[in-house]
C-alpha positions in Angstrom: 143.6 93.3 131.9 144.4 97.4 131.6 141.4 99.4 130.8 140.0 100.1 127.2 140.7 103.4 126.0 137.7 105.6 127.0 136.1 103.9 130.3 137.0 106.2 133.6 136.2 104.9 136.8 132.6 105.2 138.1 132.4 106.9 141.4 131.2 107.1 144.0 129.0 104.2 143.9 127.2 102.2 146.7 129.2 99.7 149.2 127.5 96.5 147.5 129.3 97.7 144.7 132.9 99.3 145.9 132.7 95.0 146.4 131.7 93.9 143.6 133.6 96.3 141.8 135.2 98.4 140.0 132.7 99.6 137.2 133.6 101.6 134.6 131.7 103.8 132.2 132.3 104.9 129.0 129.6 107.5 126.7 129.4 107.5 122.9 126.7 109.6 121.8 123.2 108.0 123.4 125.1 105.0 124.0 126.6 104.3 127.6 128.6 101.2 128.4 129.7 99.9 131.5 132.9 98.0 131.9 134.1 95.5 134.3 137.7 93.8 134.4 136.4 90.0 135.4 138.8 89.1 138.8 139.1 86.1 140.8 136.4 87.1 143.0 133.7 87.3 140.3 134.6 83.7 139.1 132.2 80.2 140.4 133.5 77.1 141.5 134.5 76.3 137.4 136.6 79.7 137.1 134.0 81.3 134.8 132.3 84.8 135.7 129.4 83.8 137.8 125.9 84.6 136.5 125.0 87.1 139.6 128.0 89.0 138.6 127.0 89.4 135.1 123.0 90.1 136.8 124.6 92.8 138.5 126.7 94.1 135.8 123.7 94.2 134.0 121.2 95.9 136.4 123.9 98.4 137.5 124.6 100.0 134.2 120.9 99.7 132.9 119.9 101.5 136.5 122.8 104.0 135.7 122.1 104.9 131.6 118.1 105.0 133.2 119.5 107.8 135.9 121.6 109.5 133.4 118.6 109.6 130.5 117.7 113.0 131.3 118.9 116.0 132.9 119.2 116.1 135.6 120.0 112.7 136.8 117.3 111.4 138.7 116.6 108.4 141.2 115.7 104.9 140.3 114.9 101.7 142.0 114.8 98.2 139.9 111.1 96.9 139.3 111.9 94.3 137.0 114.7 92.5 135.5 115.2 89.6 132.9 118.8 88.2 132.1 119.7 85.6 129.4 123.1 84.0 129.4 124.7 82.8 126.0 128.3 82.3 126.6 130.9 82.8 129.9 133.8 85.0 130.7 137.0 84.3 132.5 139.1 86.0 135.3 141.5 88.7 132.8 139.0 89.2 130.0 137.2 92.5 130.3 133.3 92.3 129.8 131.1 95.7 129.3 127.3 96.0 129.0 126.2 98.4 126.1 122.8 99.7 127.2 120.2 101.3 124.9 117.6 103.4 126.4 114.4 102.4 124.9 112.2 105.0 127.1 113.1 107.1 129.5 109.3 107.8 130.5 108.6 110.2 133.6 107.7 107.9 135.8 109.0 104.5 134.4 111.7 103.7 132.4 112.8 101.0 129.6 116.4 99.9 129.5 118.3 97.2 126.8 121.9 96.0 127.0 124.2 93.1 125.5 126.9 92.0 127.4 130.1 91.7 125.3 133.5 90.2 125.4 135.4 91.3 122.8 132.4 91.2 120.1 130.9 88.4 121.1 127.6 89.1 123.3 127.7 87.0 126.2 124.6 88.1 127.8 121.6 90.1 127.6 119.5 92.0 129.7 116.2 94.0 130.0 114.7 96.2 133.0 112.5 98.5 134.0 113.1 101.4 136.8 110.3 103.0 138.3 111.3 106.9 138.8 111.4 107.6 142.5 109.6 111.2 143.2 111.5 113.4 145.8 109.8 114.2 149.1 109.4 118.3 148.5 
């Protein structure tokens, strides 16, 4: 599966996900999406993407349109997140998560996203990121 016009390559990211990887990310307007081509190595025993890959597709681009909410970026950590599953994916199809930042408050944040292949939404997701403060 070649990339959809518009994603670039996410980088430099975290060593959990160089392996889980590669992301992509792709801005229109307030909306961000984040794209992943589904390989071998994100299928489960019955060769369909497997549900902690689409948890962490989800809770990587909601934690990265949270960071990128404001200006500058800031730092993040996960507090809460909830994942429903509707329908699968297979190894070649490319799934992206559209996220919608619902509020990007100072010290917590409020993150949306559906899951898509093609136009169908395979998944949603919701979370919450507590803003980290800096040690000044």
């Amino acid at each position: 599966m070649s990339v959809p016009p518009g994603f670039v390559p996410v980088g430099p990211t975290s060593p959990f996900n160089e392996l889980v990887g590669p992301f992509y990310v792709k801005r229109e307007g307030a909306t961000l999406a984040v794209g992943l081509s589904v390989e071998a190595k994100h299928q489960n025993h019955r060769g369909i993407v497997h549900g902690g890959m689409i948890c962490t597709l989800i809770d990587y681009a909601l934690g990265y349109a949270a960071r990128h909410a404001t200006d500058p970026p800031r730092s993040l950590v996960t507090t809460s997140l909830a994942v429903d599953f509707a329908a699968n994916a297979r190894p070649g199809d490319w799934i992206e998560a559209r996220t919608d930042v619902m509020r990007p408050g100072s010290r917590v944040s409020f993150i949306n996203c559906f899951v898509y292949l093609g136009e169908l939404r395979i998944a949603r997701g919701s979370g919450v990121f507590q803003v980290l403060r800096s040690r000044e």
